[in-house]
ZASEGU-231038 format. One record per atom (N, C-alpha, C): x, y, z. Coordinates in steps of 0.2 Angstrom, whole numbers, padded with zeros to 4 digits, always signed. Layout:
<pts>
XYZ/...
</pts>
This chain:
<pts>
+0004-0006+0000/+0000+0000+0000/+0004+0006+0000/+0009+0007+0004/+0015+0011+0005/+0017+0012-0003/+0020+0008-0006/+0021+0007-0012/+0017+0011-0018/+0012+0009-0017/+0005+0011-0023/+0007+0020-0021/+0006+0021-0013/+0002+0028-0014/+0011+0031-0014/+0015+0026-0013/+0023+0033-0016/+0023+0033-0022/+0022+0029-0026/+0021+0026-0035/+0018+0033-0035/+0009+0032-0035/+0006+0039-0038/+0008+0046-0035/+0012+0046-0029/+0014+0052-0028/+0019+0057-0032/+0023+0051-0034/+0027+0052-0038/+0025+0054-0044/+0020+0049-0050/+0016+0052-0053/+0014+0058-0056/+0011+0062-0047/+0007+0065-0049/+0010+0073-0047/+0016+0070-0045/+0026+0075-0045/+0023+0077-0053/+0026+0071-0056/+0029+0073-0061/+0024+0076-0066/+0018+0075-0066/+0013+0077-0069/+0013+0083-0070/+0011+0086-0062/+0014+0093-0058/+0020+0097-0065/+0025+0093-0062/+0030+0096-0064/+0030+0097-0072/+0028+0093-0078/+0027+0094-0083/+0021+0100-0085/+0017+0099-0081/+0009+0105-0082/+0015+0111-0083/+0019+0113-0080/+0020+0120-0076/+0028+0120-0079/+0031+0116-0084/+0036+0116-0088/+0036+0122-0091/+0040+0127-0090/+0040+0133-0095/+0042+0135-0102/+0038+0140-0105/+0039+0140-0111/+0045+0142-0114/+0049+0138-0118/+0054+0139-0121/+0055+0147-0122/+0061+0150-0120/+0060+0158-0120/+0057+0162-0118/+0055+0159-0113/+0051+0163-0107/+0052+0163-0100/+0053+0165-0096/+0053+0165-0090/+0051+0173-0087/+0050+0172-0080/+0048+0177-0075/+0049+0185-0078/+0056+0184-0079/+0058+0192-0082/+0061+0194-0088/+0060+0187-0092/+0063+0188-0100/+0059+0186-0107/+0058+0187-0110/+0056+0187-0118/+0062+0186-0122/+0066+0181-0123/+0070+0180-0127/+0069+0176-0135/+0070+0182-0141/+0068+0180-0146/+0075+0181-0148/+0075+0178-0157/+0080+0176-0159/+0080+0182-0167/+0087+0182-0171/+0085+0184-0177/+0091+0182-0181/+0091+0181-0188/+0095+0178-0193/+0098+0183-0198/+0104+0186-0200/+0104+0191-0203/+0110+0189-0208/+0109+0193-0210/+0117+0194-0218/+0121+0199-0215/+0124+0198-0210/+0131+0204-0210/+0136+0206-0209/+0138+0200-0215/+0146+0199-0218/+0145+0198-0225/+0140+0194-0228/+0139+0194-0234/+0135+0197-0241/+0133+0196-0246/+0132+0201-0250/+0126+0204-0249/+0121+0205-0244/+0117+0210-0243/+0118+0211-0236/+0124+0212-0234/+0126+0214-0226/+0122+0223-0226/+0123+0225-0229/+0120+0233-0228/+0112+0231-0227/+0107+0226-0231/+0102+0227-0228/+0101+0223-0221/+0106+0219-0219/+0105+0215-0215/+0106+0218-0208/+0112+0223-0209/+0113+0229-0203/+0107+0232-0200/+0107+0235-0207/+0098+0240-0205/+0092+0237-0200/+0090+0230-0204/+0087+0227-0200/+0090+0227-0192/+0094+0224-0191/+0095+0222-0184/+0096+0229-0178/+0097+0234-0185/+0099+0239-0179/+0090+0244-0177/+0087+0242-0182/+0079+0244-0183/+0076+0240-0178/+0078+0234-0176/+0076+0231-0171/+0077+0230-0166/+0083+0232-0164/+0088+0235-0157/+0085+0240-0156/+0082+0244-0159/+0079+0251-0158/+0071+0249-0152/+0067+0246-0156/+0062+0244-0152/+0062+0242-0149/+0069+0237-0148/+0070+0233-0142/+0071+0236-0136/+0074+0242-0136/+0078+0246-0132/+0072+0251-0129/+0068+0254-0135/+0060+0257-0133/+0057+0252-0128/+0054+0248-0130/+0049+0243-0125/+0052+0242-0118/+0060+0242-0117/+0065+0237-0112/+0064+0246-0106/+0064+0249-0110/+0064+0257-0105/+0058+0257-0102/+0054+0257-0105/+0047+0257-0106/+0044+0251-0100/+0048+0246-0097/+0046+0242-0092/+0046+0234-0096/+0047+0234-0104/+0046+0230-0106/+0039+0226-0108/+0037+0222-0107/+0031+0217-0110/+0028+0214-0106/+0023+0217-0103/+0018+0214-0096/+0024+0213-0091/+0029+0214-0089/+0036+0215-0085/+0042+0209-0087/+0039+0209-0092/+0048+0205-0095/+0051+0209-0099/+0057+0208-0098/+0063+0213-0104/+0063+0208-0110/+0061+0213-0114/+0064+0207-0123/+0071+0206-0121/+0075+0200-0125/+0081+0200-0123/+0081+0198-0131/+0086+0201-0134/+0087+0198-0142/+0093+0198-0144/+0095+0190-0148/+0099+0187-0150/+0100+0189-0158/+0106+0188-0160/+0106+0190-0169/+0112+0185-0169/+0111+0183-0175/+0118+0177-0176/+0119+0180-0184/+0123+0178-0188/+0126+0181-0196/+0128+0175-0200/+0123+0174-0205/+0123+0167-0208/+0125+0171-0216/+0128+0178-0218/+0130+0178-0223/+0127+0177-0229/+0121+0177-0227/+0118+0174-0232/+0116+0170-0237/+0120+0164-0234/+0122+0158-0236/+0116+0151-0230/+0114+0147-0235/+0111+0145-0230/+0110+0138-0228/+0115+0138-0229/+0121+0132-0223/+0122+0138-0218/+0123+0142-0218/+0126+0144-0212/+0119+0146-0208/+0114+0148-0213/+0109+0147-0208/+0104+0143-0202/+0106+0135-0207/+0106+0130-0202/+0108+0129-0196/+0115+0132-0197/+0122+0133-0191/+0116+0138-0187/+0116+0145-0188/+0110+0149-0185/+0108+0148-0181/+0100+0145-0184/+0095+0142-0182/+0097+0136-0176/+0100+0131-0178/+0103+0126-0173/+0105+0131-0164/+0108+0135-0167/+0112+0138-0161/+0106+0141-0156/+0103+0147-0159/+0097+0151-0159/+0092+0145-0154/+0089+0141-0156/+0084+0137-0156/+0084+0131-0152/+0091+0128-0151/+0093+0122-0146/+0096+0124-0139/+0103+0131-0141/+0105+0132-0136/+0105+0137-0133/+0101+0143-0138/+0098+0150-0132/+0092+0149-0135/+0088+0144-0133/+0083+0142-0132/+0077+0148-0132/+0077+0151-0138/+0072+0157-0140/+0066+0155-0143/+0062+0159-0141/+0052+0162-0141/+0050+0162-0148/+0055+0164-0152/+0052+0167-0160/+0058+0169-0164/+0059+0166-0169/+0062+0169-0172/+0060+0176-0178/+0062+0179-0176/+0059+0187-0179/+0064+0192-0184/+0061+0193-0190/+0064+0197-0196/+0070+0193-0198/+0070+0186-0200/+0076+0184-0202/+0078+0186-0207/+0081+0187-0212/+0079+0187-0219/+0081+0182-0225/+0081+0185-0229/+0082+0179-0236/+0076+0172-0235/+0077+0172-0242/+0070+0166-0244/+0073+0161-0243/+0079+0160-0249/+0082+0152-0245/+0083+0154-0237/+0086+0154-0233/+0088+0158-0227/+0084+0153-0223/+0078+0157-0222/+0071+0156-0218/+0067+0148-0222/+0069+0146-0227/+0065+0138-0229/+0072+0134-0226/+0077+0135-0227/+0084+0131-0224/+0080+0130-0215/+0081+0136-0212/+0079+0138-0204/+0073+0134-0202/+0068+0137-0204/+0061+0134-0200/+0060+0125-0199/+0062+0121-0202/+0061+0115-0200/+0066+0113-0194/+0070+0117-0193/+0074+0119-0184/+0070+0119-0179/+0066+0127-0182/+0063+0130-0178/+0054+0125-0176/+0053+0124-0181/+0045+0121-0179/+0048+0113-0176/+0051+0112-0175/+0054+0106-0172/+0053+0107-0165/+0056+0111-0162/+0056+0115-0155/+0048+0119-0155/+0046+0120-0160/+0038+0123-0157/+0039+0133-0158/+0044+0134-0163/+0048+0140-0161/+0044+0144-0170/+0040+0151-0167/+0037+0154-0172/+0043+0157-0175/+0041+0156-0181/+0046+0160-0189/+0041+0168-0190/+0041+0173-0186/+0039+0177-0187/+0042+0184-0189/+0038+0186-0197/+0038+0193-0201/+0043+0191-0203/+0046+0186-0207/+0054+0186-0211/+0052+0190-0216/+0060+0194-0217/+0059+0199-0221/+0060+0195-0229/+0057+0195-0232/+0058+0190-0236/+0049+0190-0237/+0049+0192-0245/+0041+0193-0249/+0040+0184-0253/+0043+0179-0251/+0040+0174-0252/+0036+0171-0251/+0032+0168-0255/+0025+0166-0255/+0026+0159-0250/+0031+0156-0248/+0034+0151-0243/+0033+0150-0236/+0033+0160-0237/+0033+0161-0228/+0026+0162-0225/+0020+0160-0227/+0015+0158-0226/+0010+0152-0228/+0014+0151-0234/+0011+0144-0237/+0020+0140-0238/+0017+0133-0238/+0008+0128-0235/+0007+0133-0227/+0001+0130-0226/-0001+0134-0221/+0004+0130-0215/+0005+0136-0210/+0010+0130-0203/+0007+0136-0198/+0005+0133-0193/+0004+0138-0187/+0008+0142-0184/+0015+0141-0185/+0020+0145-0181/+0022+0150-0187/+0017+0149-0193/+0020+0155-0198/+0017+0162-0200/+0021+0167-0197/+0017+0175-0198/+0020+0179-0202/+0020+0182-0206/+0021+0185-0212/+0018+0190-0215/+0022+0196-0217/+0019+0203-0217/+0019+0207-0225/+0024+0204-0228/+0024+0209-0236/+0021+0205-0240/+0019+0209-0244/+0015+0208-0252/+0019+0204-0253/+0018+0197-0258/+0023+0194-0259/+0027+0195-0265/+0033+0192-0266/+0036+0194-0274/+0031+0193-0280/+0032+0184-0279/+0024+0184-0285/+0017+0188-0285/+0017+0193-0279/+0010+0196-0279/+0012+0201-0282/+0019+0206-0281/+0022+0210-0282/+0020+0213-0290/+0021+0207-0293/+0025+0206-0300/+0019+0204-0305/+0015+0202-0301/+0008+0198-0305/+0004+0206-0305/+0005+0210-0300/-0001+0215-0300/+0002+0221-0303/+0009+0223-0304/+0009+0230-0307/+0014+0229-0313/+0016+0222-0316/+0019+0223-0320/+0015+0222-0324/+0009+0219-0327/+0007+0221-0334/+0005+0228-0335/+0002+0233-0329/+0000+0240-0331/+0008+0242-0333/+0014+0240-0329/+0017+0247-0332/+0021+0243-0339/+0020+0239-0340/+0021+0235-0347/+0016+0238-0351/+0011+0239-0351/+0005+0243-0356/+0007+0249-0356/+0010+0254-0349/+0010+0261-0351/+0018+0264-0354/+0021+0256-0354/+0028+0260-0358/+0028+0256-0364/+0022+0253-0367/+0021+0250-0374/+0024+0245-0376/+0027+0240-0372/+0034+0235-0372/+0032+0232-0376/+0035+0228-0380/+0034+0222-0385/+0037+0217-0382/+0043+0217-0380/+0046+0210-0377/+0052+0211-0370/+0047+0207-0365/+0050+0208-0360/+0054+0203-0357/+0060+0202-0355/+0065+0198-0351/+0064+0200-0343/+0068+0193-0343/+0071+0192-0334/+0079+0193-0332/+0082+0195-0329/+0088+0194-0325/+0085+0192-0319/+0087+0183-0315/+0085+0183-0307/+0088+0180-0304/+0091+0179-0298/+0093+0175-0295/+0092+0169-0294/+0097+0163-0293/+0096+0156-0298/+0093+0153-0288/+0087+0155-0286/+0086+0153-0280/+0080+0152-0279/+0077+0152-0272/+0072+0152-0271/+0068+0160-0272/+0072+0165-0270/+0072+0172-0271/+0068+0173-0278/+0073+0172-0282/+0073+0174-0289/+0068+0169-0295/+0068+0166-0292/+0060+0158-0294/+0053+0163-0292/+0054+0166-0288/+0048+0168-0284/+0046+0175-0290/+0051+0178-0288/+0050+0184-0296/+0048+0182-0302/+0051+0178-0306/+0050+0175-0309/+0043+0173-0314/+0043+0168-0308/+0036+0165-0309/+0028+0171-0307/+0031+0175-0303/+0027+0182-0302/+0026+0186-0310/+0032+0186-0311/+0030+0189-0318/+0028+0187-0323/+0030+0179-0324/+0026+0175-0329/+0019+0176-0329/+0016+0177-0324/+0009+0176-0321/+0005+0184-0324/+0008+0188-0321/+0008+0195-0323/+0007+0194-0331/+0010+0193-0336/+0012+0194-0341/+0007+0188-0343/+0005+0183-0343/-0001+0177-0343/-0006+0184-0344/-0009+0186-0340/-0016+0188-0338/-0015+0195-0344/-0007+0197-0345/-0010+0201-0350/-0007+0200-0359/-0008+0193-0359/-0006+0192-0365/+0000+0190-0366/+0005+0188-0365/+0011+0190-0369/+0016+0183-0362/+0021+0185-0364/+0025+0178-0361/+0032+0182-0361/+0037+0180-0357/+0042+0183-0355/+0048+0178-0363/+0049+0183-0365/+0057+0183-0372/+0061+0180-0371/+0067+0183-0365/+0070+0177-0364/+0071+0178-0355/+0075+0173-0353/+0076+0173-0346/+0083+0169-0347/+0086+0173-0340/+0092+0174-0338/+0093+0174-0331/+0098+0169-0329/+0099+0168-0322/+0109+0169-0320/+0107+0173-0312/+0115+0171-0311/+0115+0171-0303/+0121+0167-0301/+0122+0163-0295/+0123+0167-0290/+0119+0166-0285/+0120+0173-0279/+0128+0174-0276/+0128+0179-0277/+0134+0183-0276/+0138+0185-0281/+0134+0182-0287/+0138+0186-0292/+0141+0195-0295/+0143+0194-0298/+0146+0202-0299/+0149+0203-0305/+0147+0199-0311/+0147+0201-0318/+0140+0200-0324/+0142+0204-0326/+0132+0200-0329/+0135+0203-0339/+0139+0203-0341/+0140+0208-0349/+0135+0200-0351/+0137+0193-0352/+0136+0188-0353/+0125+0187-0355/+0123+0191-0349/+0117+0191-0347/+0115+0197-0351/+0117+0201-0352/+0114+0208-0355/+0114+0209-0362/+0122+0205-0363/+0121+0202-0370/+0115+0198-0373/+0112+0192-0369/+0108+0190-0372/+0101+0192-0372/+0101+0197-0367/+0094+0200-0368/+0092+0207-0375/+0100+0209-0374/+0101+0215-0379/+0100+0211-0385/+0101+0206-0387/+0103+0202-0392/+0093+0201-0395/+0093+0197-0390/+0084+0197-0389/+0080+0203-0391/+0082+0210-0391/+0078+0215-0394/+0074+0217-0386/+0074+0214-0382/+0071+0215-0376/+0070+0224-0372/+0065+0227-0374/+0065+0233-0373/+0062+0234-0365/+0058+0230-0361/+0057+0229-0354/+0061+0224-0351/+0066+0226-0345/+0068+0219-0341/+0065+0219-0333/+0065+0215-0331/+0061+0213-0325/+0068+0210-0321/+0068+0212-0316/+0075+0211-0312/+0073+0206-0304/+0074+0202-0305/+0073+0198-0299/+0083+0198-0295/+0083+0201-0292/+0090+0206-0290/+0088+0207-0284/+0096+0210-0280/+0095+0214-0275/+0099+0222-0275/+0105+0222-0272/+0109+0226-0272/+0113+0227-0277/+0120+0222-0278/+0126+0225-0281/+0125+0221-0289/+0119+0216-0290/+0117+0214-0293/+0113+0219-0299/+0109+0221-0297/+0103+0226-0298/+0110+0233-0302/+0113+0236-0298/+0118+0240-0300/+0123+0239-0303/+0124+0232-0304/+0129+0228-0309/+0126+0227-0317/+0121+0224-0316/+0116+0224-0321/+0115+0230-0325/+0111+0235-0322/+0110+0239-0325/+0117+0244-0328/+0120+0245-0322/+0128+0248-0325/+0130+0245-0332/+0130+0240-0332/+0133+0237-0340/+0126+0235-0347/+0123+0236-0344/+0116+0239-0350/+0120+0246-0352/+0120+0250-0347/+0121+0258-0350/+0128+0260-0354/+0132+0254-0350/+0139+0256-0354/+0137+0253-0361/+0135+0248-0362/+0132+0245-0370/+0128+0250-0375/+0127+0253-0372/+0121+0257-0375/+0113+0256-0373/+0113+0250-0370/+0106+0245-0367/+0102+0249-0363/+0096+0253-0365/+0095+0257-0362/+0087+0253-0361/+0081+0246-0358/+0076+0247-0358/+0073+0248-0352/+0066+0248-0351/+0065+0249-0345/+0068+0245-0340/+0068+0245-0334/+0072+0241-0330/+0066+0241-0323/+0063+0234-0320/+0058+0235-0313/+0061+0230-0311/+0061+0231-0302/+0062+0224-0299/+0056+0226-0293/+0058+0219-0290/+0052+0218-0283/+0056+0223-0276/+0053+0223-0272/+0052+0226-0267/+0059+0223-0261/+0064+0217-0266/+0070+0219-0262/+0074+0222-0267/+0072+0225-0270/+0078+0231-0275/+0076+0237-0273/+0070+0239-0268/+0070+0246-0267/+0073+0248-0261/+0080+0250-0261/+0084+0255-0256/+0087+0258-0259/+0088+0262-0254/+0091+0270-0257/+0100+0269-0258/+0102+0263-0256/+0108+0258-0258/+0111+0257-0265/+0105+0255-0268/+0105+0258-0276/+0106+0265-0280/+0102+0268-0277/+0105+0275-0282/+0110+0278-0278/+0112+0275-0271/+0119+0280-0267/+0124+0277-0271/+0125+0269-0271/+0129+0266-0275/+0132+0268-0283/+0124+0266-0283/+0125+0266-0292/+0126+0273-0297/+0124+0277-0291/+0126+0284-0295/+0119+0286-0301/+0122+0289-0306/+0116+0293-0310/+0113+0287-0315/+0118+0283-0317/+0115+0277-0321/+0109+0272-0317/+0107+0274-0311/+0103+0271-0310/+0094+0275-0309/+0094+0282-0313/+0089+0283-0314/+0083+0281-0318/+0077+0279-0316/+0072+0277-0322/+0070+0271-0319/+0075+0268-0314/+0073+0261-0311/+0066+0261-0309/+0061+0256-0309/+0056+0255-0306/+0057+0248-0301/+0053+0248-0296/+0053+0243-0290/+0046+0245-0287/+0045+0240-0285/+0038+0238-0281/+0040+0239-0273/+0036+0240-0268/+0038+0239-0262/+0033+0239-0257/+0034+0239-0251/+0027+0237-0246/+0028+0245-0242/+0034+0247-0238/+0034+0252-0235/+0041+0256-0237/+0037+0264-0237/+0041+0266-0241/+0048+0270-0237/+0055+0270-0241/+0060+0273-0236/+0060+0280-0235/+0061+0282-0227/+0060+0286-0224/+0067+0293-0226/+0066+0295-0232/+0070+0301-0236/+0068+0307-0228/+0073+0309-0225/+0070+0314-0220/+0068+0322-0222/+0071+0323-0225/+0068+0332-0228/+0061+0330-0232/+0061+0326-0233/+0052+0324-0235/+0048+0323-0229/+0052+0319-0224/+0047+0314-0219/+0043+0319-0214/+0037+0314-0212/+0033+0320-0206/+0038+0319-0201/+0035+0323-0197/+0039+0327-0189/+0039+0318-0186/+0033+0314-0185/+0035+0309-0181/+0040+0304-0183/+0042+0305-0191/+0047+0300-0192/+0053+0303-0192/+0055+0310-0191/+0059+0313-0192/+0062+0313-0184/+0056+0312-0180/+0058+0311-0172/+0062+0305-0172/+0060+0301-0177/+0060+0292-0174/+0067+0290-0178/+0071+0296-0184/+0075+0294-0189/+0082+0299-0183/+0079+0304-0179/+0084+0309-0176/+0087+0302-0170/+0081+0299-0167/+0084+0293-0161/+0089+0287-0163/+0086+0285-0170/+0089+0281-0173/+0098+0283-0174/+0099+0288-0178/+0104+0291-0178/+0109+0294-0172/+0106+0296-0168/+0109+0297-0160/+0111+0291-0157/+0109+0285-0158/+0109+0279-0155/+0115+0275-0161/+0115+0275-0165/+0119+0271-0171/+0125+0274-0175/+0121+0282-0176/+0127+0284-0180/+0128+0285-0187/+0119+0281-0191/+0119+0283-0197/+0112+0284-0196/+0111+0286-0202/+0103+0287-0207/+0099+0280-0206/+0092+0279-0206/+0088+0274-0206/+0088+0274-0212/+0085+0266-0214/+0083+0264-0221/+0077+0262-0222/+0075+0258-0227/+0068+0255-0228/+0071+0248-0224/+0074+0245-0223/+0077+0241-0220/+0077+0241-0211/+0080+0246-0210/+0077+0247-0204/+0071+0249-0200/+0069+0249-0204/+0059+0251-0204/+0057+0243-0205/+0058+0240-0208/+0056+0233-0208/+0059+0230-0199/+0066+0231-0199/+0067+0227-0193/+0061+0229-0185/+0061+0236-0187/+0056+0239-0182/+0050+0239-0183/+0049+0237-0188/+0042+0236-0188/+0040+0228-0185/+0044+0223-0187/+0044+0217-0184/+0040+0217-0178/+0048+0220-0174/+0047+0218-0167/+0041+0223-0165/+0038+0227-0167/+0035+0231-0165/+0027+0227-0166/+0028+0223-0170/+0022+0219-0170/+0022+0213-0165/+0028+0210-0164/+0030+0203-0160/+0026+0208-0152/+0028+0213-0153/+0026+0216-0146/+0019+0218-0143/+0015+0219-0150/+0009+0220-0151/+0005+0214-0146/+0007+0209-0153/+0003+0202-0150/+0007+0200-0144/+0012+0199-0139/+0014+0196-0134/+0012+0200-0128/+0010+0208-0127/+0007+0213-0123/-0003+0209-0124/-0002+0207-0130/-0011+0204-0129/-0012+0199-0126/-0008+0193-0126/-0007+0186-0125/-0006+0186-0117/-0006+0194-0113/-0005+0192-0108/+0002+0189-0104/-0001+0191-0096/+0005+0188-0091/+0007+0179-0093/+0004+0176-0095/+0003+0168-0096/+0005+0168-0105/+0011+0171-0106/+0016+0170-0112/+0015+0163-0114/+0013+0159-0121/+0016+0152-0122/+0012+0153-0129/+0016+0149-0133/+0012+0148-0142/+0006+0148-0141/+0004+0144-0138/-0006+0146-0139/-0007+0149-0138/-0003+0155-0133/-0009+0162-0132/-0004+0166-0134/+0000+0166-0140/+0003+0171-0143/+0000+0169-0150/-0001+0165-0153/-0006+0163-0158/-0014+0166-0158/-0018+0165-0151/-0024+0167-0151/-0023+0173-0152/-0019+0178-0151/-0017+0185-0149/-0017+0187-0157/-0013+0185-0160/-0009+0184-0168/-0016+0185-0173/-0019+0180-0170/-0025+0178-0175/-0033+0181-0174/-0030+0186-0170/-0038+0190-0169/-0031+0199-0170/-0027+0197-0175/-0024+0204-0174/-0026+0209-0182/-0026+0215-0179/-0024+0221-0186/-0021+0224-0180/-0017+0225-0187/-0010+0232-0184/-0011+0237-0188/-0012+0242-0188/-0013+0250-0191/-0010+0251-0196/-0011+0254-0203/-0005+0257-0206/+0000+0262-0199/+0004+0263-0202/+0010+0268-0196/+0013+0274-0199/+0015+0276-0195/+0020+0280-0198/+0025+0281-0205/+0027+0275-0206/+0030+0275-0211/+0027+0276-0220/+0019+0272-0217/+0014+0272-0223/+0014+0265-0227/+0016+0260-0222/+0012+0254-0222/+0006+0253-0223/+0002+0246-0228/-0004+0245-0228/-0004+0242-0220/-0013+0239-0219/-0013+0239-0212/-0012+0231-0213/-0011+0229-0208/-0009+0221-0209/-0017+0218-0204/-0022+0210-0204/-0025+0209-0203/-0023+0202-0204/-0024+0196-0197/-0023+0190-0198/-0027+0186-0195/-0028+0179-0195/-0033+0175-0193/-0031+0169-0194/-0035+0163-0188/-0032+0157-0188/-0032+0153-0197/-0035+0157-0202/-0033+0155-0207/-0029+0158-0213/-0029+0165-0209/-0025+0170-0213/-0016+0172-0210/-0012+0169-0213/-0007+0172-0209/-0001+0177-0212/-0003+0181-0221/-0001+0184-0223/-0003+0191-0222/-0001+0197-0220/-0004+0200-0216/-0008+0207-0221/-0005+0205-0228/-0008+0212-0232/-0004+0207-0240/-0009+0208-0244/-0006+0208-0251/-0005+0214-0256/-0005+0220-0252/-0006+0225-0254/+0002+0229-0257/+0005+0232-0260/+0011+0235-0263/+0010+0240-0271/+0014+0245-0270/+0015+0250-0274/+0021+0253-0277/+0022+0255-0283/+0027+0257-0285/+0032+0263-0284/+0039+0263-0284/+0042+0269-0285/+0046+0267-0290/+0051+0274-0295/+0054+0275-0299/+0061+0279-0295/+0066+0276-0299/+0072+0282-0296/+0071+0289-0300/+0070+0296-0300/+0073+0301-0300/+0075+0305-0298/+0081+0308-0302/+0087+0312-0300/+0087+0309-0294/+0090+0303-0291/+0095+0302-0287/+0090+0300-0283/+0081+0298-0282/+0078+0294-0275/+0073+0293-0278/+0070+0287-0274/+0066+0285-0275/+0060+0290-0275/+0054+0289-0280/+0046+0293-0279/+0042+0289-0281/+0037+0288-0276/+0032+0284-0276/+0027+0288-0281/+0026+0282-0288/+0023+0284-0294/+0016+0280-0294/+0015+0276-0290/+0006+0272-0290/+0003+0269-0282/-0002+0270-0280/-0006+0269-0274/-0004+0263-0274/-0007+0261-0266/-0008+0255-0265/-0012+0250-0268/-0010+0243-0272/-0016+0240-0275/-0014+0231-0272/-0019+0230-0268/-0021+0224-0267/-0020+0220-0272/-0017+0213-0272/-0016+0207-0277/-0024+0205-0278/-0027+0204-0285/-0032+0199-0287/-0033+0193-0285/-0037+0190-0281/-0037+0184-0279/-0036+0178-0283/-0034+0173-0284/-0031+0169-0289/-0037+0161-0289/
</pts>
């Protein structure tokens, strides 16, 4: 009898003790999230912005008393944008600083290598900065997700400005990835609905840094619109040697070609550009008083100018903070979920569309707009427009 009632005592220890096992990155006084970044390889400039846009709210909310009274505590690891090394990342992040969420990581391969780490441990993949269609489909619970996606991107404003610049034959330069598949195929889509099919297509390997090869076969092709699945030194590479050839056609990319990285870079030759994008960079002699408040602290704290980049990383956490202030003193994936899935977040300051999710919606807006470079910055040339439902 002794026996039986130590047995179940024991039991109902352990039972105890499982019930009231805490949530992985959580405890009494902390919120420990995680983040994945490029900042040593070739989109280290946007990867910087991010983490430093994110450090900023983190640093708001931790003054502020933090989140129902835990401090964020935030981890950043540098996977180079290479994504082997992101698995390295994610392993680290996930098994041995045992973090709450993974938030703003970027890149498309990056975040598909990552997340099977992460849902392994029960660990959300939230707001990757990355417009693919992957980062919310197939449907997975621990996936939240905020930009228009590339393929929406591409599907929605690339046949208008293909009608209004009269093009007859349009080309691809993309990224030979999951990145640049996502453009791609967004554009084929786009150019489907309006007749006509993409002339030729042209891919090169990430990190490259020579393209005459590429521009030659499009020039060759007569291709008077090119559609750029790029980012940075790629984007400014490409077009730089279009212009030394004489190749002058229109030139659009998606929504990670638009930084002001581009025309600082690339100088006068990169006028005319068009790109698509979700939120626009905050240029300060244009912006209102409240971003100009928010670009002066930024600056005081860091030492440069904010980007579109940095508004992404800050916009993140500033939503992770939204829904984990709703979820309550009693933090855990269910009740950061329940929180997630009954949320809208506002447009803001920056002039984001307003984001809305639900337990079946976990893409937060389809909505995206264009700019063009002139004389040296970017100017938003078309309203926000919603993707057609497919």
């Amino acid at each position: 009898m002794r026996r039986i009632l130590t047995t179940a005592t024991l039991a109902l220890a352990a039972s105890l003790a499982f019930a009231q096992t805490p949530t992985q990155g959580v405890s009494r006084t902390e919120i420990t999230i995680g983040s994945i970044q490029d900042l040593s390889g070739p989109i280290a400039g946007f990867g910087k912005a991010v983490r430093l846009g994110m450090m900023l709210r983190v640093d708001e909310a931790n003054e502020q008393g933090g989140v129902n009274g835990r401090k964020i505590r935030l981890l950043v690891e540098d996977d180079a944008y290479d994504p082997k090394k992101a698995v390295l990342a994610a392993q680290k992040l996930v098994n041995q600083d045992k973090i709450f969420a993974m938030v703003a990581h970027i890149g498309t391969a990056q975040n598909m290598a990552a997340m099977p780490i992460q849902f392994e441990k029960n660990v959300f993949n939230f707001f990757p900065v990355t417009a693919a269609r992957e980062m919310y489909e197939p449907f997975h619970k621990l996936k939240y997700s905020f930009a228009a996606t590339y393929y929406d991107q591409m599907r929605t404003s690339l046949p208008k400005l293909v009608k209004d610049k009269n093009a007859k034959k349009v080309c691809i330069l993309y990224q030979d990835d999951d990145f640049g598949l996502e453009v791609m195929r967004g554009a084929e889509a786009g150019l489907k609905s309006a007749g006509m099919e993409l002339t030729e297509k042209t891919t090169y390997k990430r990190g490259a840094t020579e393209f005459s090869s590429q521009i030659a076969r499009m020039k060759a092709a007569d291709c008077d619109f090119v559609v750029l699945g790029t980012i940075i030194r790629e984007t400014i590479g490409a077009i730089a040697e279009a212009r030394k050839t004489g190749y002058n056609p229109t030139f659009m990319g998606s929504s990670a070609t638009y930084t002001d990285l581009i025309h600082k870079l690339g100088g006068k030759a990169m006028d005319g550009l068009y790109a698509t994008h979700t939120v626009q960079h905050p240029y300060l002699d244009e912006a209102s008083q409240p971003i100009r408040f928010w670009a002066n602290k930024y600056k005081t704290k860091f030492n440069e100018d904010p980007t579109v980049f940095s508004v992404y990383g800050y916009d993140a956490v500033d939503a992770f903070i939204r829904a984990a202030e709703k979820a309550g003193t009693n933090l855990n994936v269910d009740s950061f979920m329940k929180a997630m899935d009954s949320m809208t977040i506002p447009s803001d300051m920056f002039g984001g569309p307003e984001l809305t999710f639900s337990a079946t919606k976990r893409l937060g807006s389809t909505a995206s707009r264009m700019s063009q470079i002139q004389d040296g910055r970017w100017k938003v040339v078309t309203k926000y427009q919603a993707a057609a439902a497919q």
